[in-house]
Structures are given as C-alpha cells and as structure tokens.
C-alpha positions in Angstrom: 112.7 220.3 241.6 110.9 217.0 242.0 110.7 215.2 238.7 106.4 215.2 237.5 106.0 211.8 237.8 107.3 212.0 241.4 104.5 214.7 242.3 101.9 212.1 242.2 101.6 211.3 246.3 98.0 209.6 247.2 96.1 209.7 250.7 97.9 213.1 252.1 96.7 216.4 253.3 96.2 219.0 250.5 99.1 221.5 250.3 101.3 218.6 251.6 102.9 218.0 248.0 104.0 221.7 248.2 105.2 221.0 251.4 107.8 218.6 250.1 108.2 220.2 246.9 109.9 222.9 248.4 111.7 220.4 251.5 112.8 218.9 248.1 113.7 221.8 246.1 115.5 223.1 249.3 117.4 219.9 250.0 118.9 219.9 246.4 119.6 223.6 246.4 122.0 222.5 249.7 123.3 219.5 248.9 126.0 218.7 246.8 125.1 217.4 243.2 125.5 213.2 243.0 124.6 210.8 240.8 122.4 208.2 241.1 125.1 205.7 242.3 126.4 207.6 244.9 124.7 208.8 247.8 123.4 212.8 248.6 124.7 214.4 251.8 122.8 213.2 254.7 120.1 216.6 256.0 121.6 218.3 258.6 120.1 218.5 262.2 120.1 221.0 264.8 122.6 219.5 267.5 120.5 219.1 269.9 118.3 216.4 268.2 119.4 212.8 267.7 120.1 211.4 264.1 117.5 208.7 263.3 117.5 206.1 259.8 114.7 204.1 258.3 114.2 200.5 258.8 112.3 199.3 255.2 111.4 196.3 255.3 108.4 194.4 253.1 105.1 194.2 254.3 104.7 190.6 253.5 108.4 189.3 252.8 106.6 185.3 252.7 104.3 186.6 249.9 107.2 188.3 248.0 109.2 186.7 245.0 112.6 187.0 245.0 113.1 190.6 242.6 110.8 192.3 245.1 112.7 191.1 247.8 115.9 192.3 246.5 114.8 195.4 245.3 113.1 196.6 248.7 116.8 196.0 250.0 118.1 197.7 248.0 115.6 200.4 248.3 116.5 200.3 252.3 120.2 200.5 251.6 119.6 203.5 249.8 117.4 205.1 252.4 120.1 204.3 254.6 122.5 205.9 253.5 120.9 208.6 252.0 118.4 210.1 254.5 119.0 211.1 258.2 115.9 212.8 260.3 115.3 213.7 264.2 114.5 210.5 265.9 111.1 209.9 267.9 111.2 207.6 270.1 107.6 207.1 269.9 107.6 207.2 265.9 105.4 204.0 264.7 106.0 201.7 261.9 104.2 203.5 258.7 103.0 201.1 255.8 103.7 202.5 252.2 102.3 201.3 248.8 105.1 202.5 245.7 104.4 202.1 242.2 108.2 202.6 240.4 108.9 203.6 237.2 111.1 201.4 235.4 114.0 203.9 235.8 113.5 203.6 239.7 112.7 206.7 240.3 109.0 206.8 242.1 105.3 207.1 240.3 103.2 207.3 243.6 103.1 207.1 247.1 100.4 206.1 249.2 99.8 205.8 253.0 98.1 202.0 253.6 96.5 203.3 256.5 94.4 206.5 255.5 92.1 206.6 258.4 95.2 206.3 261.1 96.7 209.2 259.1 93.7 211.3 259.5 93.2 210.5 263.0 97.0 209.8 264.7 99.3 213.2 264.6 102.4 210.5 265.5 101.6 207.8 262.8 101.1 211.1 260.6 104.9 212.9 261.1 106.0 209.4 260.9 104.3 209.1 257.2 105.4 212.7 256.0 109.1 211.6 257.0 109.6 208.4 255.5 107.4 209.8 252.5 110.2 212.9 252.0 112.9 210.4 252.6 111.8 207.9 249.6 111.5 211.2 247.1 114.7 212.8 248.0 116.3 209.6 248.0 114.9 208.2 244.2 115.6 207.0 242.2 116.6 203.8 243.2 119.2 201.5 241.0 117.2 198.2 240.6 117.4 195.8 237.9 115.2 196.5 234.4 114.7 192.5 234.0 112.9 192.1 237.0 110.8 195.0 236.8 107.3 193.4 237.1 108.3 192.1 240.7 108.9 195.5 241.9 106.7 197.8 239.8 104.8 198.4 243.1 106.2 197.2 246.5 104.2 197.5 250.1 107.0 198.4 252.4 107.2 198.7 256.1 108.9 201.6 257.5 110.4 202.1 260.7 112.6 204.8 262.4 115.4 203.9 264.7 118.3 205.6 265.9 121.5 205.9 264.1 
C-alpha cells in the first residue's frame, strides 16, 4: 500500500491515484521485500517491448544549491536502478515539482505543465510513468542536514533506452 502521505499527487486525472494505488499495491505484492538501501526488483516486461530508464535531471541545475543538486542525483540513481518501463521512442521530457518529507519518502507530486497534460496523450503516459516510478521507487536516502535544499525539487524527466 502506498504510505498516506504519498497519496497526495496534484494536477492528474481523477481515478488516476487509484490507478497507481493498485500498480503500487501490485508491484509490492510481486516484488521481493527490500529495504530502503537496497534496490526493488526491476517490473517485468512483456518480451517483446524494449526496457527503458529515467533520465532526472534538475530543471534549473545553475539556480540549484549544492544539497539539491546532490539529492536530485541521488534521486536519479535510485530511479535508475529501481524502475524499468517500455520505452517510447517518442516519450518527451516531463517536468515534476516534489515536495519530500524529511524521511525521503514523497509528499506531493505535481505535473509543471497542466495544460500539456490535458491536451498531449504522449507528454501525458510520459507523466503517469515517471510519476509511478518516483512512488514505487521512495523513499529516497538523502541527507536530514540539508533538508531545506531539497524539501521540494523541480526535476526534469526523460526516458531513454536501457
């Protein structure tokens, strides 16, 4: 089950927070039990389809002090090694807003671009996915003492093949 605090996801369709409630609840109910330290199983994919990994990346590295920096790679390492999806070759870069608890694990979600969302079905799947792989994939392991730098963090997301 996705922890409360996690349920809180800003600027999707309604019925979407079921949607990855139960892609969640489904995911853990598969995969092996690990701790936050070590990475889950990757999902599993029909043959057929090619693996695919985010690129996270900050939206404005210049702007960024040096604990949001660091957290947002180790936020990508962990998406990286925890989270493997079909890959489009057409799949845009989305822009997410996270607020993070101090414990890493995620308060919201948000989708920068709400009326591309509305309007682009790609840009959309390409939101949904990277928004499943950040919940499945919290909580990240980032340092308590810097905290205020990545509290809430605009990241770039990109898919590419594995």
């Amino acid at each position: 089950m996705i922890p409360m605090q996690a349920r809180k996801v800003i600027g999707f369709a309604p019925g979407l927070l079921a949607l990855m409630a139960c892609a969640a609840a489904n995911h853990a109910s598969t995969a092996p039990a690990a701790s936050t330290a070590a990475a889950p199983a990757a999902t599993s994919l029909p043959a057929k389809d090619a693996a695919a990994v985010f690129l996270v990346t900050l939206a404005d590295p210049a702007g960024a002090t040096p604990g949001a920096r660091d957290a947002s790679a180790a936020i990508a390492a962990r998406i990286a090694a925890c989270w493997r999806g079909p890959a489009a070759a057409d799949a845009p870069a989305v822009q997410l807003r996270l607020a993070l608890n101090q414990d890493g694990s995620i308060d919201t979600v948000e989708v920068a671009d709400h009326a591309r969302f509305a309007a682009d079905t790609g840009y959309r799947r390409a939101a949904l996915a990277a928004t499943r792989a950040f919940l499945q994939c919290a909580p990240f392991s980032l340092p308590a003492a810097s905290y205020p730098d990545w509290s809430s963090l605009s990241l770039s997301v990109t898919v590419h093949p594995a």
